[in-house]
C-alpha positions as CSV (number, residue, x, y, z in Angstrom):
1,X,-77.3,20.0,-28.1
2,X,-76.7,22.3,-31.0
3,X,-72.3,22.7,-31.5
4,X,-71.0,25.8,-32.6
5,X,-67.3,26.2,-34.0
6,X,-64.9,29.1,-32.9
7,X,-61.6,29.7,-34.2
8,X,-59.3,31.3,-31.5
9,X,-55.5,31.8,-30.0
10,X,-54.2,28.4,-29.1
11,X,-52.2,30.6,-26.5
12,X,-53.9,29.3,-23.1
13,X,-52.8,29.1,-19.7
14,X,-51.4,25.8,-19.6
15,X,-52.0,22.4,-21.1
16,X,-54.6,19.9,-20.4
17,X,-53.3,15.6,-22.1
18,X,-55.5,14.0,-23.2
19,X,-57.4,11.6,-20.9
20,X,-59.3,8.1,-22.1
21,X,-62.5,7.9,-24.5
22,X,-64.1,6.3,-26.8
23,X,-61.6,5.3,-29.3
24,X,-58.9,6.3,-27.9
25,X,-56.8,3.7,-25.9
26,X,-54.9,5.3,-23.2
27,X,-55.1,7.8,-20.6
28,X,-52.5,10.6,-19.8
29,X,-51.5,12.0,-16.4
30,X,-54.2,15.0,-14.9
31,X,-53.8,18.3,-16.4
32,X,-52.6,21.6,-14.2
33,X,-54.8,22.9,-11.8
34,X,-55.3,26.0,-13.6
35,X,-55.3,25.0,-16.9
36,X,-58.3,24.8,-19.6
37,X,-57.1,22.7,-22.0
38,X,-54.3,23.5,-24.4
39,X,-51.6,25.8,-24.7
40,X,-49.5,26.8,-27.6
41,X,-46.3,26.1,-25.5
42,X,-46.3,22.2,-26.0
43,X,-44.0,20.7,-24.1
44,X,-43.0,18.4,-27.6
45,X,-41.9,20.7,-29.7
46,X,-41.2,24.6,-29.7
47,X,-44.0,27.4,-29.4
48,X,-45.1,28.3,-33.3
49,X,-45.0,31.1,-34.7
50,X,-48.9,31.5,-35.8
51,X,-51.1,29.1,-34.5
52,X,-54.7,28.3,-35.1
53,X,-57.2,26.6,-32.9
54,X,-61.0,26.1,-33.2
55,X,-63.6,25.2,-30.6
56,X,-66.8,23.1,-30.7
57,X,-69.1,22.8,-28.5
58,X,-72.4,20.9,-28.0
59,X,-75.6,21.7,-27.7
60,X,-75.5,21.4,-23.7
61,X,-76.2,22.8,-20.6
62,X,-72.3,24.5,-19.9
63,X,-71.0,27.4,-21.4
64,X,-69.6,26.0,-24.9
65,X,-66.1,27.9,-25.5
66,X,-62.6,28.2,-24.1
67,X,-59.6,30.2,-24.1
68,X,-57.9,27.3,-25.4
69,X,-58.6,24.5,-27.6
70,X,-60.6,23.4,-30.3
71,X,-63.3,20.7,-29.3
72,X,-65.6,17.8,-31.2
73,X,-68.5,16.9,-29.5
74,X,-70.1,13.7,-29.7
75,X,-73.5,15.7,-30.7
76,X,-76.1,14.8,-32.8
77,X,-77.1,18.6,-34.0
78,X,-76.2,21.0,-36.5
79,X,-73.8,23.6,-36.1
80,X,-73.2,27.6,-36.9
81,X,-69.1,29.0,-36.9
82,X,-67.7,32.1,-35.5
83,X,-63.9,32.6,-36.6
84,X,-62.0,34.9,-35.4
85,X,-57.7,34.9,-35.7
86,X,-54.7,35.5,-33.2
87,X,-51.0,35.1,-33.6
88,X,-48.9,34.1,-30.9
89,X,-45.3,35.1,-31.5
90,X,-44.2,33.8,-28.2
91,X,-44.6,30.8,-25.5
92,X,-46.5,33.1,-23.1
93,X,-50.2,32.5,-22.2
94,X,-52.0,35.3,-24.2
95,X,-55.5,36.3,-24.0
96,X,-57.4,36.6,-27.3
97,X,-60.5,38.2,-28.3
98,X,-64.0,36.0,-28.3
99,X,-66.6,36.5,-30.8
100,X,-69.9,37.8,-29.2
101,X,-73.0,35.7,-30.8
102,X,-76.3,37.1,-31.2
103,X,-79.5,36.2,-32.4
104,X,-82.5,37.8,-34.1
105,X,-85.4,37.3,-31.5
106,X,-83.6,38.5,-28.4
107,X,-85.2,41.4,-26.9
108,X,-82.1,42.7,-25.2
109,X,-78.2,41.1,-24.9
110,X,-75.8,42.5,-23.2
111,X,-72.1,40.3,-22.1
112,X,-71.7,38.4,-19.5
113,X,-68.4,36.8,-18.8
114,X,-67.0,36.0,-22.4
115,X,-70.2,36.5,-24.5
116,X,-73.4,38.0,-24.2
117,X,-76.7,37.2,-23.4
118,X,-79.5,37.9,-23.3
119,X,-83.4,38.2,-22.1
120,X,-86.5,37.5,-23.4
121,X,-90.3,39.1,-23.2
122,X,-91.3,36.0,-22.0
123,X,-89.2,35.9,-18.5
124,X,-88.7,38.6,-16.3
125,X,-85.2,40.7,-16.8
126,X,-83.1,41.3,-14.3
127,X,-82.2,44.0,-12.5
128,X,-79.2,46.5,-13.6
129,X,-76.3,46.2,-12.3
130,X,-75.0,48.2,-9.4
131,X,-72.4,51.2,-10.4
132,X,-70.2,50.5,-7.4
133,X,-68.6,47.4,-5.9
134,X,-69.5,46.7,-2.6
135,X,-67.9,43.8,-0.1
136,X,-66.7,40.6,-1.7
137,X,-69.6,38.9,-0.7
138,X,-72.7,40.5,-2.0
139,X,-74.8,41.6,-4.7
140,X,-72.7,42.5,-7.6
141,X,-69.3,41.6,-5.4
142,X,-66.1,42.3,-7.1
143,X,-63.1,39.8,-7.2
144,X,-60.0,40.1,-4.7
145,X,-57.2,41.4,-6.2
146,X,-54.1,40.1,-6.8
147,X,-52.5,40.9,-3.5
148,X,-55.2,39.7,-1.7
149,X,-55.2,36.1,-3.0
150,X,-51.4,36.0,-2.0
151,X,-52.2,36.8,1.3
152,X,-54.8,34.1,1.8
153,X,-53.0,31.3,0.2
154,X,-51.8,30.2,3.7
155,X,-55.5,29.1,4.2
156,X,-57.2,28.8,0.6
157,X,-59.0,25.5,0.1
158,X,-58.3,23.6,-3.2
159,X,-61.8,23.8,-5.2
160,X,-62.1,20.8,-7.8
161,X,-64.4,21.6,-10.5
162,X,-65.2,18.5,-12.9
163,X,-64.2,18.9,-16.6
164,X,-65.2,17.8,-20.5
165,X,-63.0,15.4,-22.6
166,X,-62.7,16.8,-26.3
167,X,-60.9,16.7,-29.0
168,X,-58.4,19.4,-29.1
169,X,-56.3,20.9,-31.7
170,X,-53.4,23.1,-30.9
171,X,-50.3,23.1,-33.4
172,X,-49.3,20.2,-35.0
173,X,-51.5,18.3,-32.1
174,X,-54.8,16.9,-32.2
175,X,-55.7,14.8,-29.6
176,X,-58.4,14.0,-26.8
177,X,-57.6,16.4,-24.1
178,X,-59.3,17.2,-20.9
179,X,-61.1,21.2,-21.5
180,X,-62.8,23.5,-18.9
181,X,-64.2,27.4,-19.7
182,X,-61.8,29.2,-18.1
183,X,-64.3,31.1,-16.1
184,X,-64.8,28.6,-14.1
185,X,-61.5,28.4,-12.7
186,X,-61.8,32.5,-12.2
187,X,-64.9,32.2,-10.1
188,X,-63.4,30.3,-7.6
189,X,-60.0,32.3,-7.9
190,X,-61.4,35.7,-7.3
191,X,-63.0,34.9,-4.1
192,X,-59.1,33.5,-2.7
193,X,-59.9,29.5,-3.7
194,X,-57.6,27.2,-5.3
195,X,-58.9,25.8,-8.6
196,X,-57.8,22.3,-9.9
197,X,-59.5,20.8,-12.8
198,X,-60.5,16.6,-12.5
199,X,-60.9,15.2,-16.2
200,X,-63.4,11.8,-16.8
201,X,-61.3,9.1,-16.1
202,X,-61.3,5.5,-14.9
203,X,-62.5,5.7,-11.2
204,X,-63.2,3.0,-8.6
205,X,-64.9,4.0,-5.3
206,X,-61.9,4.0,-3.4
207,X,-59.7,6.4,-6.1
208,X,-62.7,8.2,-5.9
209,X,-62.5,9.1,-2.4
210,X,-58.7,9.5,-2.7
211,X,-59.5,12.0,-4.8
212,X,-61.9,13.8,-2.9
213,X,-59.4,13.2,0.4
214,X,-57.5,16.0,-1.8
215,X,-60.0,18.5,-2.3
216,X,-61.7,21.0,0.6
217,X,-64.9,21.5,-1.7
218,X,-66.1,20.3,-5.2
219,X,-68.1,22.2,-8.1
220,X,-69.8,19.6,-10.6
221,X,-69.6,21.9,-13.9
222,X,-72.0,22.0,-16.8
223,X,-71.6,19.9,-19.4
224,X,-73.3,17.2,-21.7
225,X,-76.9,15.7,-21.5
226,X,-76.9,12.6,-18.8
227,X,-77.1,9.1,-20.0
228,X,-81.1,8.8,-20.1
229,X,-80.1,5.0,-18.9
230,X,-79.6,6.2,-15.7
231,X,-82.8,7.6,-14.4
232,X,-84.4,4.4,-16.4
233,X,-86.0,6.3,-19.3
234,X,-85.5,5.9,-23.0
235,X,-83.5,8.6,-25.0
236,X,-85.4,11.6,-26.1
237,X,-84.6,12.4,-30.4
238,X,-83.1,15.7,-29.1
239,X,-80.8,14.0,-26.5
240,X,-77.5,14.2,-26.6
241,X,-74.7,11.3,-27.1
242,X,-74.3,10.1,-24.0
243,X,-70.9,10.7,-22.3
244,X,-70.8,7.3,-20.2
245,X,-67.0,7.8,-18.7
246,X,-68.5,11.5,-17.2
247,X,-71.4,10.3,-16.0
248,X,-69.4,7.2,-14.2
249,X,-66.9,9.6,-12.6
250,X,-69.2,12.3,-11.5
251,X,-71.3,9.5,-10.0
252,X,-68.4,8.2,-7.7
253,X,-67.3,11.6,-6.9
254,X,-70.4,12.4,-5.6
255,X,-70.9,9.3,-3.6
256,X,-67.6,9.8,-2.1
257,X,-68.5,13.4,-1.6
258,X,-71.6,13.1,0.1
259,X,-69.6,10.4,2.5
260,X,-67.7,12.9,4.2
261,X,-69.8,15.9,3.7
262,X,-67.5,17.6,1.0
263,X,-68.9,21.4,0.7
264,X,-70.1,21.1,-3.3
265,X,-71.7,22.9,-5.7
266,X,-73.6,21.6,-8.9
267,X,-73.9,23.8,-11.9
268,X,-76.3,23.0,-14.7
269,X,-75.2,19.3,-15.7
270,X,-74.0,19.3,-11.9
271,X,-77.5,20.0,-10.1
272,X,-78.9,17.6,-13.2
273,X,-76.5,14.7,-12.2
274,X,-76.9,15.4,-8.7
275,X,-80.8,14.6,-8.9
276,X,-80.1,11.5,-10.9
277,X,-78.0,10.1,-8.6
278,X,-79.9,10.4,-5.4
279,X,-82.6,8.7,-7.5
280,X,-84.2,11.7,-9.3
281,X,-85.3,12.4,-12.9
282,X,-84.8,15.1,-15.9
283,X,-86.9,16.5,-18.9
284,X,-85.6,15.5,-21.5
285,X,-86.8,18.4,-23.9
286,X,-88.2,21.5,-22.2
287,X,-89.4,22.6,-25.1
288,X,-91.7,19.9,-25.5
289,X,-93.0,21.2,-22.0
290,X,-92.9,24.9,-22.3
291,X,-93.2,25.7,-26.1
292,X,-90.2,27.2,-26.9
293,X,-86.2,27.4,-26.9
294,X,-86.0,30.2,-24.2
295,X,-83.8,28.0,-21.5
296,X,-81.7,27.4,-24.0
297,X,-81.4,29.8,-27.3
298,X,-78.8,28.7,-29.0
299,X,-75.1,30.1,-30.5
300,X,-73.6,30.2,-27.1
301,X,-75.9,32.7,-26.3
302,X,-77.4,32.7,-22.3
303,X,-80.9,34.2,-21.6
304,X,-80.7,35.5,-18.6
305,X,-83.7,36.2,-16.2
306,X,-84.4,36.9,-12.4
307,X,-84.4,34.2,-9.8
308,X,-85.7,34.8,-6.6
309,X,-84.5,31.9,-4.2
310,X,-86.9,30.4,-1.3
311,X,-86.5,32.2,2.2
312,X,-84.9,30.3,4.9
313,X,-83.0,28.0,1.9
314,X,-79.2,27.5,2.4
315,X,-78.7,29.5,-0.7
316,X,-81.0,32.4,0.3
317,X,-78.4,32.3,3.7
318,X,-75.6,32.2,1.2
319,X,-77.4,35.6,-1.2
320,X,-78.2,37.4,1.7
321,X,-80.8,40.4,1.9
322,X,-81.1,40.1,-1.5
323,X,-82.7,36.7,-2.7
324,X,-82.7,37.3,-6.3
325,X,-80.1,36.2,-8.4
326,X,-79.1,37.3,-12.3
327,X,-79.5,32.9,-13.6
328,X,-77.9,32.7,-17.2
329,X,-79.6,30.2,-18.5
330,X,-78.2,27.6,-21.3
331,X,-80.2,24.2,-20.7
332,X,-82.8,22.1,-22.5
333,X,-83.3,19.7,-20.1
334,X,-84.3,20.5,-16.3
335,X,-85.2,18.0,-13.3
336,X,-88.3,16.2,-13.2
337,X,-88.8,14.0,-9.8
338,X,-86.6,15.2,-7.4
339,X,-83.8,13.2,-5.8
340,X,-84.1,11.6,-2.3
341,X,-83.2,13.9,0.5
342,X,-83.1,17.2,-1.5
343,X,-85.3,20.2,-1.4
344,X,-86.3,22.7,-4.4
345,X,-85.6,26.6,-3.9
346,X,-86.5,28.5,-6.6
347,X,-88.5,27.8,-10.0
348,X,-89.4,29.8,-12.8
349,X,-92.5,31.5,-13.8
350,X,-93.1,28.2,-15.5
351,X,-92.4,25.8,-12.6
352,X,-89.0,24.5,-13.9
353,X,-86.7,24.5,-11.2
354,X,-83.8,26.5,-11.3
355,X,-82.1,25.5,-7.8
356,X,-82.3,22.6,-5.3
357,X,-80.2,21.6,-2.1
358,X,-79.2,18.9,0.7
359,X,-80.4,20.4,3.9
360,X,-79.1,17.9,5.7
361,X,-75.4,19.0,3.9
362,X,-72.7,21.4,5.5
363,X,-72.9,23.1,1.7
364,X,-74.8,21.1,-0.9
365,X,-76.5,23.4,-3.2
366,X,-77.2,23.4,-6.8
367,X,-78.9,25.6,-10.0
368,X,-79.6,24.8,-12.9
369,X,-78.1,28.5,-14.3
370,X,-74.6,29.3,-14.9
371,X,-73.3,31.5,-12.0
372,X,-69.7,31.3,-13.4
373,X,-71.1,33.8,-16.5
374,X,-71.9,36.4,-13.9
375,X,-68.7,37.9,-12.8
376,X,-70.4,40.9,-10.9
377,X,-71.7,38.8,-8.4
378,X,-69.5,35.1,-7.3
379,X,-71.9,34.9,-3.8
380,X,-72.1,31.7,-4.7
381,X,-68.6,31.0,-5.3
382,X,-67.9,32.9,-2.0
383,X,-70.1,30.8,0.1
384,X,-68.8,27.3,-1.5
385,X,-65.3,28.5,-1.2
386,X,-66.1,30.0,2.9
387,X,-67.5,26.3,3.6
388,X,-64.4,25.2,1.8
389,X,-62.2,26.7,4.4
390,X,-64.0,26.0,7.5
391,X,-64.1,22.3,5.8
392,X,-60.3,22.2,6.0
393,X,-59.9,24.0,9.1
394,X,-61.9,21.1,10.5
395,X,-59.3,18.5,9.3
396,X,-61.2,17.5,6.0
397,X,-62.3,13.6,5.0
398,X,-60.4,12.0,7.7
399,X,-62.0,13.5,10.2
400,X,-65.3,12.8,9.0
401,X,-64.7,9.1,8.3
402,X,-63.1,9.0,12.2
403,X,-66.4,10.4,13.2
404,X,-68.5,8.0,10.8
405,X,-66.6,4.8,12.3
């Protein structure tokens, strides 16, 4: 992984304590369910007049930067700073202004989400966006407004997505915190779900599935390279730190997931941890197997390229008539041997696979791109957040466990 440092508003949407790591010796209560990670309005102490806050991120598979807080990860690599400044003269959330990183060898960038990306000559290029919106569901699908959201609420499953635990600064305060890219939380927002974040923390099997008798459908976000340990290989010299208390809770969560068919979706570190723990494997490095950095450039900077999914898939069902999806790539490591019981639907011009599902799953799917980054086209989001409903129209966990007994 390869941090970067950017220096931003502390002036998030709401606060995020900090949870247990290494070093640290207690664990506070879960953050708000649509919060990222810090906000200038601490509840000790008034809002500041002028506060500073810097990010820094890994070199891993998620998108590295927030809205909120500054993070320290536990990676190995050397790091390049952005800094830009806001002032916050008041205890509302305010957005500010991201740095857009470049590189010299792109061929083309242009933004997506928060920062740009871009494609190189050595994968195909997408196609150009669409100059209308059509329905929510489709190619290049725009968000429901406002009003809309309001007037699904009465049914709108409650989407966990899994989260990082950083060091944050925000004030006066520095401290471990629980932090999550807010564009995570607005994918499943904009197609009417209910986001709530679920920080690394101690977990048994049975809180596990307490906490997944809480949620109508579960997205395992990117994130930090997996514990080599686990898939019984050695760590590579480019691997990452490993994040034991992540990989322990996403491992329960996804045992007590696949125990009552939760809908889920894995994204990046999510399809990667998913593999591992149905008995699966990873690349360590694929630049050791393809030559170059092009699945993962660098500076917070995604390459994006053209995936065409397999017909017949769950996830071509869930596209549509078009198969091909615009995959913002940002990882070094890919799956090797694939998992017991799942089934590979797309892979590159190289042969890395890009996406992988349960067929034997309600909605299990997984790609190793960043559909959160692409917010002209949340298909995905839409389908995990559709299985979500039907999910909780169904009665949820308990009626699955009745039906398993």
């Amino acid at each position: 992984m390869r941090p970067t440092s950017t220096r931003t508003s502390a002036s998030s949407t709401a606060a995020s304590p900090p949870p247990r790591s290494p070093g640290a010796s207690t664990t506070a209560a879960a953050p708000s369910a649509s919060s990222v990670a810090a906000t200038a309005c601490a509840s000790r102490t008034a809002c500041p007049v002028r506060t500073s806050t810097s990010t820094s991120r890994s070199r891993v598979c998620s998108r590295p930067a927030s809205t909120a807080s500054r993070t320290n990860s536990n990676s190995r690599t050397r790091s390049r700073a952005t800094p830009t400044r806001a002032t916050s003269t008041a205890c509302r959330p305010r957005c500010a202004r991201r740095p857009t990183c470049s590189i010299g060898r792109r061929s083309r960038a242009r933004s997506s989400a928060t920062r740009s990306s871009t494609t190189t000559s050595t994968l195909r290029a997408p196609r150009s966006r669409p100059s209308t919106q059509p329905s929510p569901i489709g190619r290049g699908s725009a968000a429901l407004s406002v009003s809309d959201r309001a007037d699904a609420t009465g049914d709108a499953p409650v989407i966990g997505i899994t989260s990082y635990l950083e060091q944050a600064q925000t004030g006066v305060w520095d401290v471990r915190a629980s932090f999550l890219p807010q564009v995570y939380l607005n994918a499943v927002t904009d197609v009417g779900g209910i986001a709530t974040v679920l920080p690394p923390q101690p977990v048994s099997p049975e809180i596990a599935r307490r906490i997944v008798a809480g949620l109508d459908g579960l997205i395992l976000s990117g994130g930090a390279d997996i514990d080599p340990s686990r898939y019984g290989a050695d760590p590579h010299e480019r691997t990452g730190a490993p994040r034991t208390d992540r990989d322990e809770f996403e491992a329960a969560l996804i045992e007590a997931a696949l125990e009552v068919q939760l809908p889920l979706l894995g994204i990046c570190r999510g399809a990667q941890m998913l593999n591992v723990e149905l008995g699966g494997t990873l690349q360590q490095h694929l630049p050791d197997v393809v030559g170059d950095d092009r699945y993962q450039i660098g500076a917070g900077v995604f390459n994006e390229i053209e995936v065409e999914v397999d017909e017949g898939s769950r996830i071509a069902e869930i596209l549509g008539d078009d198969r091909r999806a615009g995959a913002h790539l940002y990882h070094h490591q890919a799956i090797g041997e694939v998992g017991e019981g799942l089934a590979v639907t797309s892979r590159t011009e190289d042969g890395v696979i890009e996406s992988l599902e349960l067929p034997d799953h309600p909605f299990g799917v997984a790609v190793q791109w960043h559909p959160e980054e692409n917010t002209a086209d949340r298909r995905l989001f839409q389908g995990l957040v559709d299985a979500a409903r039907t999910y909780r129209t169904a009665g949820g966990a308990g009626t699955v466990r009745k039906e398993n007994a």
